[in-house]
N, C-alpha and C positions, 0 to 999 in steps of 0.2 A: 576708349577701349572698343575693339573690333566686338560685331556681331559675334562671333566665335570664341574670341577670347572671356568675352560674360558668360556666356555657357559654359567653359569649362574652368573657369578661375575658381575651384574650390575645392577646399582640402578633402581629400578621400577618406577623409577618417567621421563625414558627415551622420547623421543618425541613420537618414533614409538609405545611403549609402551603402551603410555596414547591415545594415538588414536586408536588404533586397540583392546586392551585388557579390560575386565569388569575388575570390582572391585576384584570380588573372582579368576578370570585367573592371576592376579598378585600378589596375597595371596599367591597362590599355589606356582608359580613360585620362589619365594622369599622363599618357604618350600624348595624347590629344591634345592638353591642356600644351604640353613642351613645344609640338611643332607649334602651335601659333604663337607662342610666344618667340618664338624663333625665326618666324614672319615667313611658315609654311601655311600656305590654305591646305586644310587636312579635306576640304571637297570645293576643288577647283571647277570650273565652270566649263571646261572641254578639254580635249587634246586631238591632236592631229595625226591619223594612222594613215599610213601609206598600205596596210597589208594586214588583212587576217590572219590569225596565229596558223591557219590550216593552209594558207596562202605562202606563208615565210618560211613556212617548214620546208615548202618547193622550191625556193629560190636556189642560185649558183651556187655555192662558195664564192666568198669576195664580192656578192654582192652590196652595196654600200647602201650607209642611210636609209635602213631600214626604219620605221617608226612601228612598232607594237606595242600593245595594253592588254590588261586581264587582270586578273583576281591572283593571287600569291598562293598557291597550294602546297607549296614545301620549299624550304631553305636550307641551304647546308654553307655554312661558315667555315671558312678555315685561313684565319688570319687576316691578311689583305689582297683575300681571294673570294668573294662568294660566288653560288652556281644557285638561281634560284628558276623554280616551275610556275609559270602563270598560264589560268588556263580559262578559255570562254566554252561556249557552248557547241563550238563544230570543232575545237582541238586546242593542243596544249604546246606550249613551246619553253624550252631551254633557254635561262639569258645566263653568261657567265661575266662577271665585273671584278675588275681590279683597281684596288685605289690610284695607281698611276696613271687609269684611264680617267678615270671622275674626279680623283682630286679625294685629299684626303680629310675635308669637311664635308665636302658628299656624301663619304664614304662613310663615315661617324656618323652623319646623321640616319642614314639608312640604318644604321646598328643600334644606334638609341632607338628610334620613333618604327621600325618597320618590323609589320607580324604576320604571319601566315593568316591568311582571309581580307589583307588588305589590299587594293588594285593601285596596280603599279604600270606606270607606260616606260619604254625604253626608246633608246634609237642609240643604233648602233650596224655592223657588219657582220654579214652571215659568214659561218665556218661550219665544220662537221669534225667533233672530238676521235680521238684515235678508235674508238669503240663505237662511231658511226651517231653519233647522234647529232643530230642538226641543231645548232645553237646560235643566238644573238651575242656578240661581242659588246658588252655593252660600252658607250665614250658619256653618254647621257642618261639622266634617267628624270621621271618627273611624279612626286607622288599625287594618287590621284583619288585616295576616299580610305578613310580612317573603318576597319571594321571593328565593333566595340566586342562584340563577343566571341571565345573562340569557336571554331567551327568543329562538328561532329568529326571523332576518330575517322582521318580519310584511308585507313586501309581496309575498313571493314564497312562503312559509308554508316546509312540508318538501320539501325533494329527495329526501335520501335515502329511499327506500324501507324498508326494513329497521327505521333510524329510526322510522320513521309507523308499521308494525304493532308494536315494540316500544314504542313510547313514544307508545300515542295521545291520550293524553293534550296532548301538543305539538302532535299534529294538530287533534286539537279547538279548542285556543284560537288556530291559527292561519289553520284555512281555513272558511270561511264556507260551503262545498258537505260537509266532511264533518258540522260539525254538522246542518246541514239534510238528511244522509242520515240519520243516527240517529235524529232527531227523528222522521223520515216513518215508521221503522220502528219505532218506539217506537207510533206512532199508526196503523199499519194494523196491527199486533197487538192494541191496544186494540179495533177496531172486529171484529176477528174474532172476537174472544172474546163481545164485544155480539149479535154475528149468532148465533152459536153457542148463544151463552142463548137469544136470542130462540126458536129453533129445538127447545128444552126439552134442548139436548145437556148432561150432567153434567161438570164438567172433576175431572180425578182425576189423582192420582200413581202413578205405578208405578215398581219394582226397577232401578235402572239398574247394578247387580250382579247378574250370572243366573249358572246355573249351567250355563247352555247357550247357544252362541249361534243364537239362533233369531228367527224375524219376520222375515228378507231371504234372499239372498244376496251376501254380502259375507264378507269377511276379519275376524274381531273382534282384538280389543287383549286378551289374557292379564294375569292377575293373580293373586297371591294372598292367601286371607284369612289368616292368622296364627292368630286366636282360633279361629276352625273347622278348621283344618289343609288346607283344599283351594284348588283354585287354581277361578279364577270369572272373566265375559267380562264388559266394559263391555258394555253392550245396542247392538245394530246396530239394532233397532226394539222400540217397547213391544209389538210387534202380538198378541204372545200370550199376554200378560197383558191386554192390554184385552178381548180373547175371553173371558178365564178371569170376566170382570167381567159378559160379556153372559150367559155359562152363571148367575150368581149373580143375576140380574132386572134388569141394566140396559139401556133400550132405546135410549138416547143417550149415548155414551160419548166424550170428547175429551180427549185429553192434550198440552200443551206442553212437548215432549221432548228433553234434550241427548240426542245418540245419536253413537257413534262406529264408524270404520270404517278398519280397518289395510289403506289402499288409496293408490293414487297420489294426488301434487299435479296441480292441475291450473288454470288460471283459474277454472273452472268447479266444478271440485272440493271439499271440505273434509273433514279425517278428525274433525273434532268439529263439529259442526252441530244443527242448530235443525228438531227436525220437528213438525208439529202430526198429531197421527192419531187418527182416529176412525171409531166403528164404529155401523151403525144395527140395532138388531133389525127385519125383517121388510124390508127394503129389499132390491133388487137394485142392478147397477150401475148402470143404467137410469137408478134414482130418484137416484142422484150425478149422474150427468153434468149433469141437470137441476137439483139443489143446487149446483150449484159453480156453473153459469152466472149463476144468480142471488147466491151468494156475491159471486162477483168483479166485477158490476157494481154490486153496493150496497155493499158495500168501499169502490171506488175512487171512486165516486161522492163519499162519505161526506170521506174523505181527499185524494184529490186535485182534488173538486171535479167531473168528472169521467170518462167511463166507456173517454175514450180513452186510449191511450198510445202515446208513440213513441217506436218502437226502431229498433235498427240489426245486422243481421247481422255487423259487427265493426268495429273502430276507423275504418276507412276507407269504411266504407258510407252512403252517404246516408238518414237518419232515414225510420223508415215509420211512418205513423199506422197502430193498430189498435184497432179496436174492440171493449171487452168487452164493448158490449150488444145488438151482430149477433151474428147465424148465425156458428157458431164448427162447421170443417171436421171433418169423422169420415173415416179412411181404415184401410182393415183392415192387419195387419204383413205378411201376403202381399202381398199388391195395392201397400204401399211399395215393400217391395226389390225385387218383381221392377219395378215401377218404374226404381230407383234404381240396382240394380246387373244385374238379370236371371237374376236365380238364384229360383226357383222353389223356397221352403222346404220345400212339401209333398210334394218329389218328392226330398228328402234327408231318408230318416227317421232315419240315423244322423250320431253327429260325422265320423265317419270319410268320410261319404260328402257332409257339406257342405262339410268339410274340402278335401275334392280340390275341389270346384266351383269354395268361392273362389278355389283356387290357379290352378285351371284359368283362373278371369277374373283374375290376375294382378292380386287387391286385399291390399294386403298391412293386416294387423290390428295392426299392432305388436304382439303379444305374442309374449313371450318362448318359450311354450312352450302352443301354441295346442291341440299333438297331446292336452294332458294334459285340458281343457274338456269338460264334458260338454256336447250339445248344443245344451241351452238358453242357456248361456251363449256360447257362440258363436254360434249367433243374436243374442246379445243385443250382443255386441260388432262382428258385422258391421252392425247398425241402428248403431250409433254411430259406426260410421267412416264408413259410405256415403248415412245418410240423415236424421239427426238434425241433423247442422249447416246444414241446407237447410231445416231449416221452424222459421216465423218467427212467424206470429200464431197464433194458440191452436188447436191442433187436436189431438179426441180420436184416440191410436190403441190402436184395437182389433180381440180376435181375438187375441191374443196363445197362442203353442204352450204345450202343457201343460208340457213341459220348461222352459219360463221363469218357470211359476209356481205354485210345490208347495204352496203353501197357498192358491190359488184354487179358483171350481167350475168345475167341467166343463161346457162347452155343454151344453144336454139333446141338441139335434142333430148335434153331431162333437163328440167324446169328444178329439180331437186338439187344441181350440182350449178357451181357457177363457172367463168372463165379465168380460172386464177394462180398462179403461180408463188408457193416461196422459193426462195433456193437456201437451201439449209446447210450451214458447212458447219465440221465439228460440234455438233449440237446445239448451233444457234443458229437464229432465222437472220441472213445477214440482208435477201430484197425478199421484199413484199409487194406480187404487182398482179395488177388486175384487167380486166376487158372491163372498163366502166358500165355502170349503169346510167343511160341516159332518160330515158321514160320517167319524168315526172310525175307521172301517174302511180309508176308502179314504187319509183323509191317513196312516197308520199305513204304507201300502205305496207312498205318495211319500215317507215319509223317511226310509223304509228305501231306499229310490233314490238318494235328496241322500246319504245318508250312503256308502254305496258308492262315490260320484263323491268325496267327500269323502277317504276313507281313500285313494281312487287316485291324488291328488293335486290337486283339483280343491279349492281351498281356501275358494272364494268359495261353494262347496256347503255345504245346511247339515247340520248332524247332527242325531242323534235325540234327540228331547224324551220321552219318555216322558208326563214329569208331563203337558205337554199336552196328549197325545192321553190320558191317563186324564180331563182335564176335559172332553173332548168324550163322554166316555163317558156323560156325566151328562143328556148333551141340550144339543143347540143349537136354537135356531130361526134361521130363513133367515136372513142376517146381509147387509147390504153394507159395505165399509172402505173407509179411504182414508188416504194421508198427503201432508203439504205440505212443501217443501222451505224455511222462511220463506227463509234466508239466497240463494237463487236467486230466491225470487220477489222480494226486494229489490234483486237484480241488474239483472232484467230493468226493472224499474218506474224506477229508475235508470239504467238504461244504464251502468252498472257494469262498466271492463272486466276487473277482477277480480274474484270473490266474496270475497276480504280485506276490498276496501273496503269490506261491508257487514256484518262482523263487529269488533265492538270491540278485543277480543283474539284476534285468529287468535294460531294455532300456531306457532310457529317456532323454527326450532335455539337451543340456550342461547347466550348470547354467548360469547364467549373473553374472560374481564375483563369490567373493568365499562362496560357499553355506557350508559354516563348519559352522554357524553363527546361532547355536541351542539354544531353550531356554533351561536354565538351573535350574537344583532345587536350594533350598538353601543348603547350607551346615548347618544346623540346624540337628542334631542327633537326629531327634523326633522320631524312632524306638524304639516301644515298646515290650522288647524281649520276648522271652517265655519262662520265668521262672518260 
């Protein structure tokens, strides 16, 4: 007995069976057991395509010996006629088969053994039905993988949420928008990394185990190594290894970074994400702001054809065109909040004393325990309550307080403000870039500050890197950085009103049991083809 025939050689009416499996998982199953007995391999070892289904749909009329495959997403029977939908990831294509083409044990066996969600290869010749649609004639067909459960109602795709981030897999073969988000993102990283080379930037890897957490302010994730005995941070940013790479002679430096951060959920949020960060030798911030602009209109150009996009302030806002290839707005972080809320940063040089202010204008911060924040971070978190979900098309802000950024430089003219830019579209920080701090002297007596706020309870403060500041000991030249947030910038370019939906596998609590336990369509052929 064949490998496959042992596994399924068993009566459906088994104990384990009739408790764990639906009615239609045991149909199927029992289809399994028939093809091999029948001396079908129910998961054949390849097949040979001449053409993607998005590929064949372009082809003549009368072209011949076409070879295509894909997944079975609806069938419709009628006699010794079928017209069935197979569909991959960039598109779906039409086969229509007649028993006098295949043969009418073919044909029977496709009607015993074959169910919507199983992948089916064809070969046959392209036509187009009177009502235009481009179809495979099928003369051949070859089964090519048993699927054992049915697949989610495909007119309505997933409900359940929870669902669609654990199991995207279901989402992908059922909604037509989130393949087509994937895809998009799959292809403006492509074209980033094309821009990037063009630009002579190096792409390199770095440590996403440190032994410090360092490169943000952020909360890191703890761990420990076993084989070295100490415990170590997932990385919150590469940022200070990519330095350690410019002190070593590189003058174009870019990393595509999983990085993590033991912070709140949020729509907007994510504690494992997607950063792209890079560093220029001899660059100010200047020279970024002026790179990104033209970044992000040859991008989008590139990918979306182009350079406009439109977004919407939140579920219920009506769509704004914006343009990435105009005048993109600059506003300094003084001149915002006191804007926005009226607080005048410069005249609060301590937490203490911005502390009262907010209270005083009666904004509350949601956090828990605001008293414990140094400074900068509280600056940073009244810009996000009071002023951030209010700006919508792309605009730099800078001028940002030295407290908010210990590893930028110093204006040469206020020692109080550094040289830094975000750029902020639709309410989130999509680059993050800075005039570096080189002086090893003086980042040595900012983290020795972050670590102080650190130890006092400030946990998003960072601690002290040593190794780092011994690599600046060595020489830096003028430096400018920056990082991208991709899975935000695939938000916004979407109109995404979660940042989930722009990650394959977000995060999520373990299930309780086994969460495979989806509702299922009927096996009912009601696909009405296009003939």
């Amino acid at each position: 007995m064949s490998h496959y025939a042992s596994l399924t050689a068993m009566p459906h009416d088994q104990s384990h069976l009739a408790k764990n499996l639906n009615e239609q998982e045991i149909v199927r199953r029992e289809k399994l057991q028939k093809l091999t007995q029948a001396g079908i391999h129910p998961y054949p070892e390849r097949f040979e395509m001449t053409h993607e289904l998005h590929e064949a749909r372009a082809l003549a009329d009368g072209t011949p010996n076409v070879q295509v495959a894909g997944r079975i997403t609806a069938i419709r029977r009628m006699g010794k006629l079928s017209f069935i939908t197979i569909q991959d990831l960039q598109g779906k294509l039409q086969l229509c088969m007649k028993i006098d083409d295949v043969g009418e044990a073919k044909y029977q066996q496709y009607v015993d053994f074959v169910d919507i969600g199983d992948f089916f290869g064809a070969k046959g010749d392209m036509f187009t039905t009177r009502v235009g649609e481009k179809t495979l004639q099928v003369k051949e067909y070859t089964f090519l993988g048993k699927c054992l459960r049915p697949l989610p109602e495909k007119f309505h795709g997933l409900q359940d949420i929870e669902i669609k981030y654990r199991q995207r897999y279901l989402d992908l073969i059922t909604s037509e928008e989130t393949r087509a988000r994937f895809l998009l993102r799959s292809k403006l990283v492509r074209e980033m990394r094309n821009f990037f080379e063009e630009h002579n930037f190096i792409e390199v890897e770095t440590a996403s185990l440190q032994p410090n957490a360092s490169g943000a302010l952020a909360k890191p994730f703890k761990t420990h190594h076993n084989a070295l005995g100490a415990d170590f941070y997932l990385r919150i940013a590469p940022e200070t290894y990519l330095k350690r790479l410019i002190v070593g002679g590189f003058h174009h430096v870019v990393e595509f970074a999983r990085c993590y951060r033991n912070e709140g959920i949020s729509p907007n949020h994510l504690q494992e994400f997607t950063m792209v960060e890079g560093y220029s030798a001899y660059w100010n911030f200047e020279d970024n702001m002026k790179f990104f602009q033209k970044l992000f209109s040859t991008v989008f150009q590139k990918v979306l054809g182009t350079t406009k996009v439109k977004l919407k302030a939140d579920p219920n806002s009506p769509e704004v065109e914006v343009d990435f290839g105009g005048e993109w707005s600059v506003v300094t972080f003084r001149d915002l909040l006191l804007k926005d809320c009226g607080i005048d940063i410069d005249q609060h040089k301590t937490a203490r004393e911005l502390l009262a202010a907010i209270k005083d204008k009666r904004i509350d911060l949601e956090e828990e325990a605001p008293e414990k924040l140094g400074r900068g971070n509280l600056i940073d978190i009244l810009y996000k309550r009071v002023s951030r979900p209010k700006m919508l098309g792309p605009t730099f802000l800078t001028q940002h307080p030295i407290d908010l950024s210990p590893l930028a430089r110093a204006n040469d003219k206020d020692q109080q403000i550094t040289d830094r830019f975000q750029l902020v579209v639709n309410g989130a920080e999509i680059v993050n870039a800075y005039s570096e701090l080189v002086d090893p002297i003086e980042q040595m007596k900012r983290l020795e500050e972050q670590a102080k706020l650190n130890a006092g309870g400030d946990e998003d403060a960072m601690v002290m890197d040593h190794d780092y500041v011994l690599s600046m000991e060595y020489g830096m030249p003028p430096i400018s950085g920056w990082g991208i947030g991709i899975d935000r910038l695939i938000q916004f370019v979407t109109n995404s009103e979660n940042i989930k939906d722009c990650v394959l596998f977000p995060l999520t609590r373990k299930a309780a049991g086994d969460s495979a336990d989806v509702p299922g369509e009927s096996d009912q052929t009601d696909f009405d083809p296009k003939i």
